[in-house]
Every structure is written in structure tokens, then in C-alpha cells.
N, C-alpha and C positions, 0 to 999 in steps of 0.2 A: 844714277840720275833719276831713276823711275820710284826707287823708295822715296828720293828727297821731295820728290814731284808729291808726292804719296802723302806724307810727314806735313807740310806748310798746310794744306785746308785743314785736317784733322788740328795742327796747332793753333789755327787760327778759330777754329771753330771753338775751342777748347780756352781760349784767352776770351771771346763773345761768351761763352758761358759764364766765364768767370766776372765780366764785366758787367754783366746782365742781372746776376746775382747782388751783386755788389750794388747796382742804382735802384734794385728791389727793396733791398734791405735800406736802405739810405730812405727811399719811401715810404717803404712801412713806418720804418722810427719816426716820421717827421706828420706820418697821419697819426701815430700814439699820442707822440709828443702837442697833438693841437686836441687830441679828444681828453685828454688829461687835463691839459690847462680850460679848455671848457668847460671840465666839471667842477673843478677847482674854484674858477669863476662866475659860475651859478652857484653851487655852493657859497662861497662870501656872497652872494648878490641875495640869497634866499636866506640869510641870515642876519647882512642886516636891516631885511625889511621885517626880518622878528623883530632883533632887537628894538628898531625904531619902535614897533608896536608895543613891545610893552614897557619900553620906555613911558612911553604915552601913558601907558595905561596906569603906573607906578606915577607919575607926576600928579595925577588925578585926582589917584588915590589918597597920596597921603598929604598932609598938612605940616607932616614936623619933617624940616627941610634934610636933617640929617641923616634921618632915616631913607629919606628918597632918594637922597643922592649916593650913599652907599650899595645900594638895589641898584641903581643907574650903573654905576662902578662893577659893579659885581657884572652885568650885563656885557660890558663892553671888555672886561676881562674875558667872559665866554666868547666873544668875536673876535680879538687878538690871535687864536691859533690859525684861524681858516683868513686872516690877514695876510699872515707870514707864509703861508703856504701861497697865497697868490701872487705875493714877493717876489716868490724864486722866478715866477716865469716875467718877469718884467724887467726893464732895464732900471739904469740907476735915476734917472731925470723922471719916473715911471713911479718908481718905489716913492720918490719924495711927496709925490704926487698922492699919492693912494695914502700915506702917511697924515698929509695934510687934511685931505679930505674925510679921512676917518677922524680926526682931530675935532674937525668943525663942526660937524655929525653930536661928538661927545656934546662939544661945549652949546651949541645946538640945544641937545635935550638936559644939561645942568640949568636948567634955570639960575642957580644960585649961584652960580660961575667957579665954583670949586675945582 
């Protein structure tokens, strides 16, 4: 009886360990998981305040529409990856969203509606 008396705190204590560990880890990963998507998230967000700009600055510039609007294209293909990487952490009603709105952004700076 004195060992078994003995055996339950050390087991208990030993299951809290294990538990303790367990809702650590569970919080670590989910403060990773939000300083990733924050960067992820500034990142697109500091990208397409480039693209915007030299969008701009590319509409300005030139005069022969083809040429502009290819530069324009060429620009928002560079924004496309740090899109799809903000994708992942977003739901699906979220994705449509951020889709749309990069869409409008484009058509936005096409003058020519290409």
C-alpha cells in the first residue's frame, strides 16, 4: 500500500508534465504560425504598394499602350507568388476575396482594360 501511496503523485505528476508540455508546444506552434503569416502579410502588403507605384510610374511613362501594358503585366506576375503564399493562411471565402481584389488593383492600373 505505501509504494502504491508512493507511485499515484510521481504518476500524476509525470502525466502534468506531460500535459504541460503538450499545451506548450500547442503554443509555441500557434505564436509561429501568426508571426509567419504576419510576415507573409506585410510582405504582399509592401509589394503591392511597389507594384502600385510603378505601375504609376510605367502608365506615365509611356505612350504606346502595348508596351505599358505588358510592364503593367509583367509587374503583377511579380506579385502573384507573395499572393499565393498569403492564400495558404486564409480561408476559402478569404482566398476569393484577396483574388478579387488583386484582380481590380490590375484592371485599376490597365488603363486599356487588357
Amino acid at each position: 500500500m505505501d509504494i502504491a501511496a508512493s507511485l499515484l503523485p510521481g504518476m500524476l505528476a509525470l502525466l502534468g508534465g506531460f500535459l504541460g508540455a503538450l499545451l506548450t508546444r500547442r503554443t509555441d506552434y500557434a505564436k509561429w504560425l501568426q508571426q509567419e503569416r504576419s510576415l507573409a502579410f506585410a510582405t504582399f502588403l509592401r509589394e503591392v504598394l511597389q507594384v502600385r507605384s510603378q505601375a504609376l510610374d510605367i502608365i506615365y511613362r509611356h505612350t504606346q499602350v502595348q508596351q505599358r501594358d505588358m510592364e503593367i503585366t509583367e509587374l503583377f506576375m511579380g506579385l502573384e507568388i507573395h499572393k499565393q503564399i498569403v492564400r495558404l493562411y486564409l480561408e476559402l471565402d478569404a482566398r476569393i476575396r484577396l483574388d478579387t481584389l488583386v484582380n481590380e488593383l490590375r484592371a485599376a492600373l490597365n488603363p486599356s482594360g487588357d
